[in-house]
BAFI-3210 file (N, C-alpha, C; in Angstrom, 3 decimals, decimal comma, padded with zeros to 6 digits):
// residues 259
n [1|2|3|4|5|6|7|8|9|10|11|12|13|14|15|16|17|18|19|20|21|22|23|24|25|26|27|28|29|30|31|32|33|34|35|36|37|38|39|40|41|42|43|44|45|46|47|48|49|50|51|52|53|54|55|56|57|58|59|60|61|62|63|64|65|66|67|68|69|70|71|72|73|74|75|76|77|78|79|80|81|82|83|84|85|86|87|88|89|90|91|92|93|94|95|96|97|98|99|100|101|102|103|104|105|106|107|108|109|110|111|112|113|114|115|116|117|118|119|120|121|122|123|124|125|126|127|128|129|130|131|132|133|134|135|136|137|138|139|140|141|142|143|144|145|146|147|148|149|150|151|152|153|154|155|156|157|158|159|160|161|162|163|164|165|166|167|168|169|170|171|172|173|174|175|176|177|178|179|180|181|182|183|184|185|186|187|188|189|190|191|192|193|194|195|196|197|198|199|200|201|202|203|204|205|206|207|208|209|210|211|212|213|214|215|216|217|218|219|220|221|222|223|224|225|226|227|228|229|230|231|232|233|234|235|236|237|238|239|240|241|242|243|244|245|246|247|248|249|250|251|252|253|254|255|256|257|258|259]
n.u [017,951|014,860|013,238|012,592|009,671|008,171|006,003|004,863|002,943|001,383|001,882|004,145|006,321|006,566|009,356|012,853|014,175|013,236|011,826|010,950|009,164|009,893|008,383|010,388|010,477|010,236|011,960|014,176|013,714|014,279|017,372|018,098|018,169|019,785|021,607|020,375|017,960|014,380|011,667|008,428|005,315|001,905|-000,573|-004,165|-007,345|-008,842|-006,540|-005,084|-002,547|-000,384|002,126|004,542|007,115|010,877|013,385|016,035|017,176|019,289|019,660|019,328|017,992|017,695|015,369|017,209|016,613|017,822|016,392|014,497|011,532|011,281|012,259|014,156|013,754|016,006|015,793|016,863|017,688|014,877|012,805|010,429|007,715|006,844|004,383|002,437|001,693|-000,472|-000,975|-001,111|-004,035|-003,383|-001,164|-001,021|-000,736|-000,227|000,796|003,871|006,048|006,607|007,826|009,243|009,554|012,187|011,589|009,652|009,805|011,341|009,676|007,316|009,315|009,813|007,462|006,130|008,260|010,477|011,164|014,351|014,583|015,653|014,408|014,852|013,813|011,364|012,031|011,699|009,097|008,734|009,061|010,292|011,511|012,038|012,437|013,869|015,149|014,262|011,203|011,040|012,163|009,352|007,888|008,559|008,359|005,290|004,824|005,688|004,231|001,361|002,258|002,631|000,290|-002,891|-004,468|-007,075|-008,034|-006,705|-005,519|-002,258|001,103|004,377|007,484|007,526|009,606|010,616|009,639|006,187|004,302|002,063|001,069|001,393|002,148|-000,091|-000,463|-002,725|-004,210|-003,380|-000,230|000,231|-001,881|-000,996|-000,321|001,678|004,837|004,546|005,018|001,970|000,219|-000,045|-001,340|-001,272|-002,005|-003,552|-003,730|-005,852|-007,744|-006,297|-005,931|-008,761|-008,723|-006,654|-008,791|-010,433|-012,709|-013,748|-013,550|-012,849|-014,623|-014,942|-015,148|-013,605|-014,960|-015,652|-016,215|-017,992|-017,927|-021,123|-021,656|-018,562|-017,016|-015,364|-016,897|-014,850|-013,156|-014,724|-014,964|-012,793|-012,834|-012,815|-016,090|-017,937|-016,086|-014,425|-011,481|-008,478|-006,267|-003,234|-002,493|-002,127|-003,083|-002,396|-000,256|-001,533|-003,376|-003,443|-006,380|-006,643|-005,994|-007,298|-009,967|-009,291|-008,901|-011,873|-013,281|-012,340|-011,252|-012,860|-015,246|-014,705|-014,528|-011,134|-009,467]
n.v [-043,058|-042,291|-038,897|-035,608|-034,609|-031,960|-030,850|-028,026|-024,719|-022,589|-019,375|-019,385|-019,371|-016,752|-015,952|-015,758|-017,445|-021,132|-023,056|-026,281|-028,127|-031,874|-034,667|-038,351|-039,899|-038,374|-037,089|-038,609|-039,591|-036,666|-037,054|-039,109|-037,957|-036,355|-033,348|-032,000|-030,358|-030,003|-030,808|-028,343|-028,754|-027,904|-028,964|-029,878|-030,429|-033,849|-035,247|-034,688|-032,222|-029,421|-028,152|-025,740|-024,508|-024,877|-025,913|-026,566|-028,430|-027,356|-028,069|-030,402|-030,201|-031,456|-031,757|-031,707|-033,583|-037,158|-039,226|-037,392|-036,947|-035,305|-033,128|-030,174|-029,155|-026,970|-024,928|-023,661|-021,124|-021,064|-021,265|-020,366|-021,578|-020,069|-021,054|-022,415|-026,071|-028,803|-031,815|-035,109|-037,106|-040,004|-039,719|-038,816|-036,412|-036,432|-036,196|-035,209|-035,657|-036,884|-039,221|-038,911|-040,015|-039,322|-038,709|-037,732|-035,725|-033,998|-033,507|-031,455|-029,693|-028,682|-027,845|-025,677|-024,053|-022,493|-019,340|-016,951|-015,706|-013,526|-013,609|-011,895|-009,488|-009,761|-011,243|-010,175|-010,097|-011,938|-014,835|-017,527|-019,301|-020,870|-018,752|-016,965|-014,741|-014,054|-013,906|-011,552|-010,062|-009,968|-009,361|-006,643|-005,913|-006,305|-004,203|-001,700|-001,645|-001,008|001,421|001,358|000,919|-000,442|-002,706|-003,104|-001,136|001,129|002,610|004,316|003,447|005,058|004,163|001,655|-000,713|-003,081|-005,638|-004,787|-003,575|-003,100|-003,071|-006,201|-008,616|-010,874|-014,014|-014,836|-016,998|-019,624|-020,722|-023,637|-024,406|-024,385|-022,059|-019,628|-018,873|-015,380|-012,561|-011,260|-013,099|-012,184|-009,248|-006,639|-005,802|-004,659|-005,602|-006,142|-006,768|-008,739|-010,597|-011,355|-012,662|-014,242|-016,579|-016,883|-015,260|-013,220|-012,038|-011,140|-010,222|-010,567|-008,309|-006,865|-006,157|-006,160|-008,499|-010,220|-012,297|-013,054|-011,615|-011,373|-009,217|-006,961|-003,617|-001,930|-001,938|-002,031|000,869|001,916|001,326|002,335|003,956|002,418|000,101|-001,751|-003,707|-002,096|-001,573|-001,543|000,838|-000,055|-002,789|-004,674|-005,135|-005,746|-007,792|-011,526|-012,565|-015,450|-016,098|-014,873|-016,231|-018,797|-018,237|-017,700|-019,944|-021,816|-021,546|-018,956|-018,815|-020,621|-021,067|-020,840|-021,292]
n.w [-029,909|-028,899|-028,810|-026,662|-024,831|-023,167|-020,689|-020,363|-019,341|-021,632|-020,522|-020,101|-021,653|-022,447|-022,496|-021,094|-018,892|-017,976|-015,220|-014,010|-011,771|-011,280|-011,174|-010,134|-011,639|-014,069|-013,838|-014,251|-016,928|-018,553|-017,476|-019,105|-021,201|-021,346|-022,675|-025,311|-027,011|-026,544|-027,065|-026,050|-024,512|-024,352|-022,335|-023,554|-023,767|-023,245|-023,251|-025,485|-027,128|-027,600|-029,409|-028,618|-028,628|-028,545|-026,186|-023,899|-021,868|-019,001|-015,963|-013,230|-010,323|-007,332|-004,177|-001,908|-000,220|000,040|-001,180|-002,192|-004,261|-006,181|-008,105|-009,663|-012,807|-014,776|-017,796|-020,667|-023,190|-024,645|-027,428|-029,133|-031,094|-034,330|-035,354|-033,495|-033,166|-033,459|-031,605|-032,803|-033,679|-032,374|-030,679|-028,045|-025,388|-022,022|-019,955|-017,658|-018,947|-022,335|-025,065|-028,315|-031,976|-033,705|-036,251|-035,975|-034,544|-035,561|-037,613|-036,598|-035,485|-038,574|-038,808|-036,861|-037,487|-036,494|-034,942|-035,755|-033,287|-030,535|-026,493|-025,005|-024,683|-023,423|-021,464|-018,697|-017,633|-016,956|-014,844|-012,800|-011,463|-008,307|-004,977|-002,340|-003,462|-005,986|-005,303|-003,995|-005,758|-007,940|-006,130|-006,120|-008,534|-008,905|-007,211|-008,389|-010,775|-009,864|-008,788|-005,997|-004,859|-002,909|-004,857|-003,770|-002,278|-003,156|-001,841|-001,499|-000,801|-001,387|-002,142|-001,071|-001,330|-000,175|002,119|003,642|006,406|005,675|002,747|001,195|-001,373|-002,671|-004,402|-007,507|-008,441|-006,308|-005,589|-004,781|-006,190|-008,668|-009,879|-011,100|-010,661|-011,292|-013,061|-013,245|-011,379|-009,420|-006,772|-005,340|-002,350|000,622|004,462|005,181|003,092|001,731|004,135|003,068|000,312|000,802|001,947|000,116|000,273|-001,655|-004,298|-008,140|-011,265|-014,743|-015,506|-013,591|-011,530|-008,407|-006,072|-002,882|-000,478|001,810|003,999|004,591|004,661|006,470|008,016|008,302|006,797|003,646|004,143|002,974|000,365|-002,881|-004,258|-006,278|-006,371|-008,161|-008,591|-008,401|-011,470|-013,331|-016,202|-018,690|-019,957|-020,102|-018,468|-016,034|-013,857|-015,092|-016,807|-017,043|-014,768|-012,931|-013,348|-013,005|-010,144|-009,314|-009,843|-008,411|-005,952|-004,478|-002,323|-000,946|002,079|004,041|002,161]
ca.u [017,129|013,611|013,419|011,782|008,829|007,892|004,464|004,983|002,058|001,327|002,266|005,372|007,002|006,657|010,658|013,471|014,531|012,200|012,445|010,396|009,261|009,286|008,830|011,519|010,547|009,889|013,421|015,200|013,987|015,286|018,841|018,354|018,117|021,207|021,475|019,438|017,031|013,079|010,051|007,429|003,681|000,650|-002,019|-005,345|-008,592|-009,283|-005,439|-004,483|-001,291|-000,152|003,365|004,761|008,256|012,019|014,257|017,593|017,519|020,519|020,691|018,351|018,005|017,010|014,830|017,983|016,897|018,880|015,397|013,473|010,812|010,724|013,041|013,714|014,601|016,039|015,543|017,084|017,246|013,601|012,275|009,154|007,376|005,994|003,218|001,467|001,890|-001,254|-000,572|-002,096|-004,967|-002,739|-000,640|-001,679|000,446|-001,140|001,668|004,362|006,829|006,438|008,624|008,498|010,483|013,049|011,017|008,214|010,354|012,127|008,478|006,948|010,005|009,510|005,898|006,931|008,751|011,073|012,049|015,581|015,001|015,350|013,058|015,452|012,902|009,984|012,482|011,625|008,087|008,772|009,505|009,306|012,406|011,404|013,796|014,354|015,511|013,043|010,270|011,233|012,006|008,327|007,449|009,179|007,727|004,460|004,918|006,136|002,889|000,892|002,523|002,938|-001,271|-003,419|-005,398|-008,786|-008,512|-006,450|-004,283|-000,592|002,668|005,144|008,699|007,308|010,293|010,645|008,176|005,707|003,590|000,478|000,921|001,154|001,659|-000,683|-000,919|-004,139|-003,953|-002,486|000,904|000,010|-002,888|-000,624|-000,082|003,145|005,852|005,046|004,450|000,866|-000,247|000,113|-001,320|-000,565|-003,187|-003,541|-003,361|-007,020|-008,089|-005,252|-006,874|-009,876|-008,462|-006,467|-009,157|-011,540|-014,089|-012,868|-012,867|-012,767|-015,555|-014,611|-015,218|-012,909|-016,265|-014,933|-017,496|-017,338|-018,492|-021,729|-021,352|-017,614|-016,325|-015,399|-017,003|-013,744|-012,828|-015,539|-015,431|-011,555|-012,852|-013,473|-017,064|-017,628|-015,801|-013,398|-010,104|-007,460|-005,134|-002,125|-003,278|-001,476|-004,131|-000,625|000,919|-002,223|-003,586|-003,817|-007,533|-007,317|-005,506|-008,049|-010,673|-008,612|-009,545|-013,215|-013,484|-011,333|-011,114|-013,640|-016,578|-013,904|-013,728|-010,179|-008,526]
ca.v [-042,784|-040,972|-037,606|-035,555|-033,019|-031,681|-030,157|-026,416|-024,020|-021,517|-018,333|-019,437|-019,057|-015,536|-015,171|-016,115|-019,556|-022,142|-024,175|-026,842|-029,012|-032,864|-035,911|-039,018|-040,312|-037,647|-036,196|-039,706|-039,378|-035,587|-036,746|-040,031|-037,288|-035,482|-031,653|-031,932|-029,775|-030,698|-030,117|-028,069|-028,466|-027,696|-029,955|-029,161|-031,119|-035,135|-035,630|-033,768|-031,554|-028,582|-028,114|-024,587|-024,387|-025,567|-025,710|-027,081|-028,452|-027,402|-029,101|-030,893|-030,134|-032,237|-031,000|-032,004|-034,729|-037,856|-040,052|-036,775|-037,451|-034,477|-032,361|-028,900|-029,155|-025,788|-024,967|-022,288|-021,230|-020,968|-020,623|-020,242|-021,544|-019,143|-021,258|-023,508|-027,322|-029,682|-033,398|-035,930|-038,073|-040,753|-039,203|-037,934|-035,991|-035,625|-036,439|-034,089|-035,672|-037,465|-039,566|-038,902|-040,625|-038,649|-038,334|-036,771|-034,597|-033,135|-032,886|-031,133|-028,732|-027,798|-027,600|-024,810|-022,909|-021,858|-018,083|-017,075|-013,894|-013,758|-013,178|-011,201|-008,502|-010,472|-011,755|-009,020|-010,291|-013,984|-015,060|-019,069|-020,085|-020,513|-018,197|-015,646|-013,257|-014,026|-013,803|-010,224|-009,170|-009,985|-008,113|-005,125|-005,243|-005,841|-002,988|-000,706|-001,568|-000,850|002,726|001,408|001,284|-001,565|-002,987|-002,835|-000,092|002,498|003,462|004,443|003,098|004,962|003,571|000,074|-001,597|-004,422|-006,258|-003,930|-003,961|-002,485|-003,996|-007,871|-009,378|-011,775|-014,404|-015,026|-018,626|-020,320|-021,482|-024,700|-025,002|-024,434|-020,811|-019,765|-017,141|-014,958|-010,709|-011,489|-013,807|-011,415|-008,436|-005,605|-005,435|-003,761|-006,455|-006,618|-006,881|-009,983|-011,675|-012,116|-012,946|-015,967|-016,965|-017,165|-014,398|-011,914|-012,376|-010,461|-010,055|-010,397|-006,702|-006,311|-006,414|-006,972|-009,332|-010,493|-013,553|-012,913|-010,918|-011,487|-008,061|-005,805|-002,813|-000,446|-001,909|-001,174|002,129|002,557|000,385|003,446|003,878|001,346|-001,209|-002,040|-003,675|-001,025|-002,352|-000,345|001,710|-000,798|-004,124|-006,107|-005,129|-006,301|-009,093|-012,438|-012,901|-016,769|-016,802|-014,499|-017,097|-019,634|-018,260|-017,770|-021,609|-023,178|-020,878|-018,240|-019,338|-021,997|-020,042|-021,062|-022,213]
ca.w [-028,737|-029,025|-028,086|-025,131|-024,438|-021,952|-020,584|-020,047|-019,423|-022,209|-020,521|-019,231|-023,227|-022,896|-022,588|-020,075|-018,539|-016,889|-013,966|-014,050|-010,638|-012,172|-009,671|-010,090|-013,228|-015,095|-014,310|-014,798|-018,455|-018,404|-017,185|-019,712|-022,910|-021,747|-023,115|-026,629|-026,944|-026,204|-027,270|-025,232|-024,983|-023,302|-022,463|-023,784|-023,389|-023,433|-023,715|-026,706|-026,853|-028,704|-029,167|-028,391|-029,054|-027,733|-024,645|-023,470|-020,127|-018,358|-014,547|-012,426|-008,777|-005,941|-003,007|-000,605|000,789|-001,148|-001,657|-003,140|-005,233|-007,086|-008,867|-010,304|-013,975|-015,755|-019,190|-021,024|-025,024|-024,895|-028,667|-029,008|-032,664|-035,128|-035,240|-032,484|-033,792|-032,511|-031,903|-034,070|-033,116|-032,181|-029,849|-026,736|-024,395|-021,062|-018,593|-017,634|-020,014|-023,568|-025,991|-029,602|-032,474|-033,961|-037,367|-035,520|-033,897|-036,942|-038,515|-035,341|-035,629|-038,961|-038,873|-036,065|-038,064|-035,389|-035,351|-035,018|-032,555|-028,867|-026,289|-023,706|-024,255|-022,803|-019,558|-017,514|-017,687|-016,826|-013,453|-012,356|-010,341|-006,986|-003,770|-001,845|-004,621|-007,346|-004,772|-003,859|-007,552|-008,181|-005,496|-006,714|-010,118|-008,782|-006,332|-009,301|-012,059|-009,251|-008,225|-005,022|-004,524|-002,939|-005,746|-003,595|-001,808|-004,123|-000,983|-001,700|000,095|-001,852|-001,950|-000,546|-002,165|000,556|002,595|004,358|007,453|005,138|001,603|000,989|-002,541|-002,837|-005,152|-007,659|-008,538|-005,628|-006,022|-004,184|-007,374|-009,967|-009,588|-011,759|-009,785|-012,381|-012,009|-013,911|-010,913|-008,378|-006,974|-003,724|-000,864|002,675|004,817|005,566|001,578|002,037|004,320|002,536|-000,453|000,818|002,727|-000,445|000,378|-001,867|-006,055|-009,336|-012,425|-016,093|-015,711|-012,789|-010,386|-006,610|-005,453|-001,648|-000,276|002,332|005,544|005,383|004,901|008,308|007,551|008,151|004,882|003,200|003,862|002,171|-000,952|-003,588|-004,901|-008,128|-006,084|-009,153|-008,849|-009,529|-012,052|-014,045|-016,900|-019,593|-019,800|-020,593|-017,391|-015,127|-013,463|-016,287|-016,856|-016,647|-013,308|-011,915|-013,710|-011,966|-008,437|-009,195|-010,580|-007,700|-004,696|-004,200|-002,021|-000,268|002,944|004,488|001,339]
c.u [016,020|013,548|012,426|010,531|008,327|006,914|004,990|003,339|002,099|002,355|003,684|006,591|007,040|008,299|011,531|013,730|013,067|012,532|010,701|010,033|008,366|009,348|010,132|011,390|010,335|011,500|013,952|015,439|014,523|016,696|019,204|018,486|019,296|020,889|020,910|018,469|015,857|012,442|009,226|006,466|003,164|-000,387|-003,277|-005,694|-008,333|-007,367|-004,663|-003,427|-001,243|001,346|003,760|006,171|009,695|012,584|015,355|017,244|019,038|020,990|019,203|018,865|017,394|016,104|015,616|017,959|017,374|017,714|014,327|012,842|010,335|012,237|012,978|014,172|015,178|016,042|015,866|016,770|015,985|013,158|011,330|008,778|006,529|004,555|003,151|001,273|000,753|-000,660|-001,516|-002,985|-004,452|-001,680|-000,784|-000,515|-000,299|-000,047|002,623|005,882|006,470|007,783|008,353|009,917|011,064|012,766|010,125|008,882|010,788|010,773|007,863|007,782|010,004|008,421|005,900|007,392|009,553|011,937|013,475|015,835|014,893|013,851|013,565|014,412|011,517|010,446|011,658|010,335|008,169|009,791|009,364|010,076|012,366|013,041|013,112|014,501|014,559|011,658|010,497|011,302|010,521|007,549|007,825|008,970|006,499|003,588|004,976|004,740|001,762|000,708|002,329|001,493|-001,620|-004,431|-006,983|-008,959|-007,949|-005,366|-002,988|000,432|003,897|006,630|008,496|007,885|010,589|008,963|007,972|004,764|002,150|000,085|001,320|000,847|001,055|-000,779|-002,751|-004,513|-003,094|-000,984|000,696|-001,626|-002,552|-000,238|001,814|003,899|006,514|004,226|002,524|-000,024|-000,352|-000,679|-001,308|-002,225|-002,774|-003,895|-005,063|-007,733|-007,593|-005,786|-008,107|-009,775|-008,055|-007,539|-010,415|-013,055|-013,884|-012,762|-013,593|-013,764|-014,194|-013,758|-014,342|-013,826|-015,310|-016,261|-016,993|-018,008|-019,919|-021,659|-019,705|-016,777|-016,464|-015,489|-016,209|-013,085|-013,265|-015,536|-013,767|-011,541|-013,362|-014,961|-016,656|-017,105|-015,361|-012,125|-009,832|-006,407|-003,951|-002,914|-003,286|-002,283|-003,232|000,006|-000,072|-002,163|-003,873|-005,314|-007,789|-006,547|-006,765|-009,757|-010,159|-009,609|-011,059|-013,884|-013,484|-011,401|-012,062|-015,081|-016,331|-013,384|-012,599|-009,110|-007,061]
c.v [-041,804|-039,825|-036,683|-034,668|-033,216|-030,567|-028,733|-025,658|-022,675|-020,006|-018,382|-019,685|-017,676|-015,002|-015,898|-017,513|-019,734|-023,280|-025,097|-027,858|-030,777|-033,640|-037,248|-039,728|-039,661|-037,515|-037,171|-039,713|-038,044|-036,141|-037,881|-039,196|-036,376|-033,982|-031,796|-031,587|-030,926|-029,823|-029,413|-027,759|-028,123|-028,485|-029,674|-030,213|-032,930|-035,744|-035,435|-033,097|-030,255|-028,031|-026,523|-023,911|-025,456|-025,136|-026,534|-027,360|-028,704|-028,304|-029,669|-030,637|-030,935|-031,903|-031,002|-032,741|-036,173|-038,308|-039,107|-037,193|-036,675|-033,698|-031,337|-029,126|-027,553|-025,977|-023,668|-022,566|-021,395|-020,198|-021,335|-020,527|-020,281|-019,766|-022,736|-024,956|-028,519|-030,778|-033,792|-036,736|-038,726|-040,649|-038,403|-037,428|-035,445|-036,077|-035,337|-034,568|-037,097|-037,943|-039,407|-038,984|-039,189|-038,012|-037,475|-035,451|-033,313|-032,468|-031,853|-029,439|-027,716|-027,011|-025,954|-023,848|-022,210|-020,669|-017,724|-015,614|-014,802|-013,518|-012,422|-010,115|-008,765|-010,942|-011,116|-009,129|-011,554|-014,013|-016,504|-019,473|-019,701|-019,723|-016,961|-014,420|-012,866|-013,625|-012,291|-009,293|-009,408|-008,863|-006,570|-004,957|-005,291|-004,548|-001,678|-000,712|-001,333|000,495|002,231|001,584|-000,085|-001,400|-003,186|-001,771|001,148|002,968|003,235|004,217|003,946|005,242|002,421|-000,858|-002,846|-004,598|-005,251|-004,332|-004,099|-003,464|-004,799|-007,762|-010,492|-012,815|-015,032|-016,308|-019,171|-021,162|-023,092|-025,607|-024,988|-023,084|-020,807|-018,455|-016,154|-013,339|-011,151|-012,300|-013,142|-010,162|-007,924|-005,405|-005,343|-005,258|-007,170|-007,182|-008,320|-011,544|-012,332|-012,808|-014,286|-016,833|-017,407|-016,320|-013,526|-012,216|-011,240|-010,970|-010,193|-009,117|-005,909|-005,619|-006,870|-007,623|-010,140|-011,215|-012,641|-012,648|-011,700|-010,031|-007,179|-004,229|-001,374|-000,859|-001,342|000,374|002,888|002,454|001,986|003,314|003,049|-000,127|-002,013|-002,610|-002,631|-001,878|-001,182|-000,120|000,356|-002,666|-005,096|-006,226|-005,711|-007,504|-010,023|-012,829|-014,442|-016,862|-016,058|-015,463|-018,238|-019,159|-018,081|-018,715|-022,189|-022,560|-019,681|-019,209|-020,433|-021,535|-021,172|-021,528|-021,299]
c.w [-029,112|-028,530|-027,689|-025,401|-023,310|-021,368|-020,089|-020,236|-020,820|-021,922|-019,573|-020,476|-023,235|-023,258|-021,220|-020,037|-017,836|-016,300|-014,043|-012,764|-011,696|-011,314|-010,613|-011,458|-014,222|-015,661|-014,407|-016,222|-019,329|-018,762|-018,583|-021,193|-022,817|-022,047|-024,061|-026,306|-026,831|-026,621|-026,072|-025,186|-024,368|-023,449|-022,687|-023,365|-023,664|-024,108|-024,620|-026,185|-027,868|-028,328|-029,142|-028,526|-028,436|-026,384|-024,481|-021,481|-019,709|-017,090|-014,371|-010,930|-008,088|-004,667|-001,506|-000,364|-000,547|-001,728|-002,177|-003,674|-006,298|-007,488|-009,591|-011,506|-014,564|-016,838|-019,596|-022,396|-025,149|-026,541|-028,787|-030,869|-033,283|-035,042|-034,500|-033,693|-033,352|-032,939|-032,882|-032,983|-032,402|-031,614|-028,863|-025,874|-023,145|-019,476|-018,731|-018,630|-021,580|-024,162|-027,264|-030,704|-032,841|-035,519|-036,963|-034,597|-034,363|-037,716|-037,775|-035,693|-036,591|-039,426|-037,859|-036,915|-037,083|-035,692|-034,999|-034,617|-031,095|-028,056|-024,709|-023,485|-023,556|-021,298|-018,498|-017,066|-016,929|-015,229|-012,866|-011,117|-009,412|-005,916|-003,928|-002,652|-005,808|-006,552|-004,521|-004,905|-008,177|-007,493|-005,748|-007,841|-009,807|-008,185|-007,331|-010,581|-011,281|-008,819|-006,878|-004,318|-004,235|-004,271|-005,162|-003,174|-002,675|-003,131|-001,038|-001,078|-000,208|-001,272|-000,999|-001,383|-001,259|001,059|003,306|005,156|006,631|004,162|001,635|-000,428|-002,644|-004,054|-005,782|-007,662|-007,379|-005,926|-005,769|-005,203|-008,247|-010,665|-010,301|-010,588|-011,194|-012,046|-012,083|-012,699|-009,933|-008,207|-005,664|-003,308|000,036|002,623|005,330|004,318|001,347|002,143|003,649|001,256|-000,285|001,345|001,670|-000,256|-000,081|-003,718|-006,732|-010,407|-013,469|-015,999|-014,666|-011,916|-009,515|-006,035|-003,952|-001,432|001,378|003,319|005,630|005,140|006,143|007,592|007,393|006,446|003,831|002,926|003,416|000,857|-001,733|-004,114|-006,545|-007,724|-007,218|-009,052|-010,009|-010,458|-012,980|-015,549|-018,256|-019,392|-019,676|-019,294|-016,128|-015,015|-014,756|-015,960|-016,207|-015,318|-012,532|-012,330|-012,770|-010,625|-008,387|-009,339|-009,326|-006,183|-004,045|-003,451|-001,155|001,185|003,448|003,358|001,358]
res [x|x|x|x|x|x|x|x|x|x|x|x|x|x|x|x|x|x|x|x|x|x|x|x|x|x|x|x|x|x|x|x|x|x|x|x|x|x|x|x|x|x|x|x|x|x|x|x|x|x|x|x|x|x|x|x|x|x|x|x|x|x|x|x|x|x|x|x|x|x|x|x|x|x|x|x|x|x|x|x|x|x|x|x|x|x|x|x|x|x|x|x|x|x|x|x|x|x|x|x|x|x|x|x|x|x|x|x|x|x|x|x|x|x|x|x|x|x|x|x|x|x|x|x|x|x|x|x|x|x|x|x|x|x|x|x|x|x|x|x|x|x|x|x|x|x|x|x|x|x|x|x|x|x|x|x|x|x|x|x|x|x|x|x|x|x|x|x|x|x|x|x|x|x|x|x|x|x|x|x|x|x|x|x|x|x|x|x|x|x|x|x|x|x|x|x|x|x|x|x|x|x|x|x|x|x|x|x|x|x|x|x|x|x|x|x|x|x|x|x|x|x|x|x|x|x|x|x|x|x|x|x|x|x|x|x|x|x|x|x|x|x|x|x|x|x|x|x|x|x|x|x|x|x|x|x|x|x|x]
***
């Protein structure tokens, strides 16, 4: 039987398990490969691939209802290659799962070079599986790299370890665009900063420029936003917002009032 890969985003190798949402044929060929590890790539440009390391898919979930059409896959044992593997000409990987013989698999692997360390120290970073509990433990690490501060205005909550009337974690990339539930995608705003954000009147510079869409700011805002008008971010560049998600919302969502 040929054996699997499976499209994974880049920054979702940093460490930890991954849950994967696959519709009915993806995950049929999932349940058809059994437990043996898989390949995992990322899709670059004009159908190309680049392979990124392994995974074990453990279960598949259902969305409840019996005729679902989608499915959660998990994936644990995440090892990550020493070195990034591109496809060949002649193999394209641009769907969310791939077949690939069992020679090309083995070659792939040791082209890879696959290290034999963990990556428990990177978990704590990595966040995908959707709930209740994971959604709140995001919030509480984004709440904590933050100091408990909105990121436009600078103003402090502290000990805003649950949900609060004031601060709102927002996501940058829409989940509903592809947005991962990951700390990096996220960041804490007053509830007025919020609004404008989901609403698309509201984005981030390179330079961490706050740029606002044309007469839509209410000028009590304004006047909490600090001089410089900077997203605040934590001191540590690693622990902030991910550049390409906040690229993401300036591409796809900024300028879209209601999105």
């Amino acid at each position: 039987m040929p054996r699997l890969a499976l499209a994974v985003g880049d920054s979702m190798l940093l460490g930890g398990d991954i849950v994967l949402r696959l519709d009915r044929i993806h995950s049929a060929n999932v349940a058809r490969h059994g437990g043996r590890d898989v390949l995992l790539y990322r899709v670059e440009a004009f159908g190309a691939a680049t392979f990124l390391g392994l995974g074990c898919p453990k279960s598949l979930t259902f969305d409840g209802e019996r005729d679902s059409d989608h499915a959660a896959c998990e994936l644990r044992d995440i090892r990550r290659f020493a070195e990034a593997v591109p496809t060949g000409p002649d193999e394209p990987c641009d769907a969310a799962t791939a077949e690939i013989s069992d020679a090309r698999f083995a070659e792939i692997v040791a082209a890879g070079t696959v290290p034999d360390i963990g990556f428990a120290e990177a978990a704590e970073d990595f966040i995908l599986e959707p709930g209740p509990d994971v959604r709140a433990e995001i919030y509480r690490q984004v709440l904590e790299r933050w100091d408990y501060r909105c990121a436009v205005t600078g103003e402090r909550f502290p000990g805003a370890t649950a949900a609060h009337h004031e601060l709102e974690v927002v996501a940058i990339q829409p989940r509903d665009l592809g947005g991962p539930l990951h700390v990096r995608n996220y960041l804490p705003m007053v509830a007025a900063a919020a609004r404008l954000w989901k609403r698309g009147l509201m984005s981030v510079t390179d330079d961490l420029q706050l740029v606002f869409a044309i007469d839509s700011v209410p000028p009590e805002l304004l006047r909490r936003i600090p001089s410089g008008f900077r997203l605040i971010t934590p001191e540590r560049a690693d622990l902030g917002p991910d550049p390409a998600h906040l690229r993401f919302y300036r591409q796809h969502v900024f300028g879209r009032a209601g999105a």
